[in-house]
C-alpha positions as CSV (number, residue, x, y, z in Angstrom):
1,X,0.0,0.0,0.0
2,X,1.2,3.7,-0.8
3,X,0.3,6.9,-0.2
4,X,0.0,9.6,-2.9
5,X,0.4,12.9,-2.0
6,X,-0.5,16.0,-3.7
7,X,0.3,18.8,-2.0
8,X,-0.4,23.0,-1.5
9,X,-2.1,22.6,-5.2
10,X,-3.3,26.5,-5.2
11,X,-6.8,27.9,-6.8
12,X,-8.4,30.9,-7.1
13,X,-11.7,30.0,-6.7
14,X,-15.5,31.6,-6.2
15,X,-16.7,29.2,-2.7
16,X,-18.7,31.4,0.1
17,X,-21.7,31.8,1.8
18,X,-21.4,35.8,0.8
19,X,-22.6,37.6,-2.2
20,X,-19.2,39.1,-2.5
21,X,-17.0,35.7,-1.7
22,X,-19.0,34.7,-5.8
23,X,-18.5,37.5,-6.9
24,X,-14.7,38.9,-6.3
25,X,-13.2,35.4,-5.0
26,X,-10.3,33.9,-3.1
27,X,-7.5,31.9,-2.9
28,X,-7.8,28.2,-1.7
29,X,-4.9,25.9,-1.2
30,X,-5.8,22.2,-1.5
31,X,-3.9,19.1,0.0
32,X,-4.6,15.5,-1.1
33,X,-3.8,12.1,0.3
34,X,-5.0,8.7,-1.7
35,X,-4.0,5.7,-0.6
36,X,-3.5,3.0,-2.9
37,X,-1.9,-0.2,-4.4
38,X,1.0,1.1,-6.4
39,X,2.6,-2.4,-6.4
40,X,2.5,-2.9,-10.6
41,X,3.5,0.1,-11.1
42,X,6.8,-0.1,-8.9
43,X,7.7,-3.5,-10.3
44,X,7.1,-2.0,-14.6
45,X,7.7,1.5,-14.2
46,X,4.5,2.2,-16.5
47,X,2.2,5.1,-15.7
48,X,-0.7,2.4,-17.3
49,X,-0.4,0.3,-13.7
50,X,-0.6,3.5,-11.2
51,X,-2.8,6.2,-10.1
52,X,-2.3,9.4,-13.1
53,X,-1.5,12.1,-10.8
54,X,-2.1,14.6,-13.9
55,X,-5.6,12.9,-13.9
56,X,-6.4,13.5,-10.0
57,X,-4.7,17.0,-10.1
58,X,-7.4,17.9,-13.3
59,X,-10.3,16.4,-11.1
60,X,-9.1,18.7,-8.1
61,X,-8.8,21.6,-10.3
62,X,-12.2,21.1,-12.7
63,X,-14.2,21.1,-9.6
64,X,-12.4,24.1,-8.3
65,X,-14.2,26.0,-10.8
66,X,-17.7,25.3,-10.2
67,X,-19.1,27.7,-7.7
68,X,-20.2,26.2,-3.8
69,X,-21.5,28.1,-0.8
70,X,-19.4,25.5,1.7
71,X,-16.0,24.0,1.3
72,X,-18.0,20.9,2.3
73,X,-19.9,20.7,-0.8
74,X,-16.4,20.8,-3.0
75,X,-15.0,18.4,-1.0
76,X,-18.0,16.1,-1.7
77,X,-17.6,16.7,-5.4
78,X,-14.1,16.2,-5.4
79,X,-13.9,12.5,-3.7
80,X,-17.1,11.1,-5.5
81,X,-15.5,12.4,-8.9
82,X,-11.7,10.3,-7.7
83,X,-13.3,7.5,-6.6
84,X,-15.3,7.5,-9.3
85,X,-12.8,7.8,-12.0
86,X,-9.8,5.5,-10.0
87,X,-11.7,2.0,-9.0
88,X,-8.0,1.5,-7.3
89,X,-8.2,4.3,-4.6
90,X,-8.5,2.8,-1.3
91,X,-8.8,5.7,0.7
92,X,-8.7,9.6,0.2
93,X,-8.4,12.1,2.3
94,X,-8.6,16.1,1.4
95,X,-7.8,19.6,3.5
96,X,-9.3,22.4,1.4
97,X,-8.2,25.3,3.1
98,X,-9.8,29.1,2.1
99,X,-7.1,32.2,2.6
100,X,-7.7,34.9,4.8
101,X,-11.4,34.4,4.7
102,X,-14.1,37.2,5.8
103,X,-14.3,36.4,9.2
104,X,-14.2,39.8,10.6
105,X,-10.4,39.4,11.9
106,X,-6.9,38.9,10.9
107,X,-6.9,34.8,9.9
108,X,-4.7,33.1,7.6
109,X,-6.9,30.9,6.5
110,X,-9.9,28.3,7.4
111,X,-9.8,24.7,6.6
112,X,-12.2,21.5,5.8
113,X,-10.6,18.1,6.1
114,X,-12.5,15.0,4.7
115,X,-11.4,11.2,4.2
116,X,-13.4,8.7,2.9
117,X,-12.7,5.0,2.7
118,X,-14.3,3.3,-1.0
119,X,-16.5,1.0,-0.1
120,X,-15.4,-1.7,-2.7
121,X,-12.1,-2.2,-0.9
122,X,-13.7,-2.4,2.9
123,X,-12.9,-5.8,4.2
């Protein structure tokens, strides 16, 4: 079992409860962890018998672009459209994270973490 990471992938997205967050946007960092079997892969060295990093990063970053009022919603979007494109994930895990949000003080940034185990590969 592995772990792949893709890490401080940056967005400027248009996710808020507020008029203004839809309208004028933000920046969102997002981190993801998949877990999966990369054993043919490490024994051929084809891209064929592993998880297409390219592939998850366009997922991430298509979703980015369609409008939500909650980070939970994205988040949502994002692990149903993995697991529904890469039968081999066994587990994901994502921490979407909105810069300096409009909280009404000085914050670097608010966060969402989901994980998700698929349920084809629960024992």
């Amino acid at each position: 079992m592995s772990k792949i990471l893709l890490e401080n992938m940056e967005f400027f997205a248009y996710h808020g409860c507020f008029k203004e967050e839809q309208i004028i946007g933000n920046q969102f960092v997002v981190n993801l962890e998949i877990d999966t079997d990369t054993f043919e892969a490490e024994k051929s060295d084809k891209l064929k018998d592993t998880l297409n990093y390219q592939e998850a990063y366009g997922i991430v970053s298509e979703q980015m672009t369609i409008k939500s009022h909650l980070l939970e919603h994205v988040g949502r979007r994002i692990i149903d459209a993995l697991m529904k494109k890469f039968e081999a994930i066994r587990h994901v895990n994502i921490k979407i994270s909105k810069k300096h949000p409009p909280m009404g003080g000085k914050m670097e940034c608010v966060s969402l973490q989901m994980e998700e185990t698929n349920p084809r590969h629960q024992v």
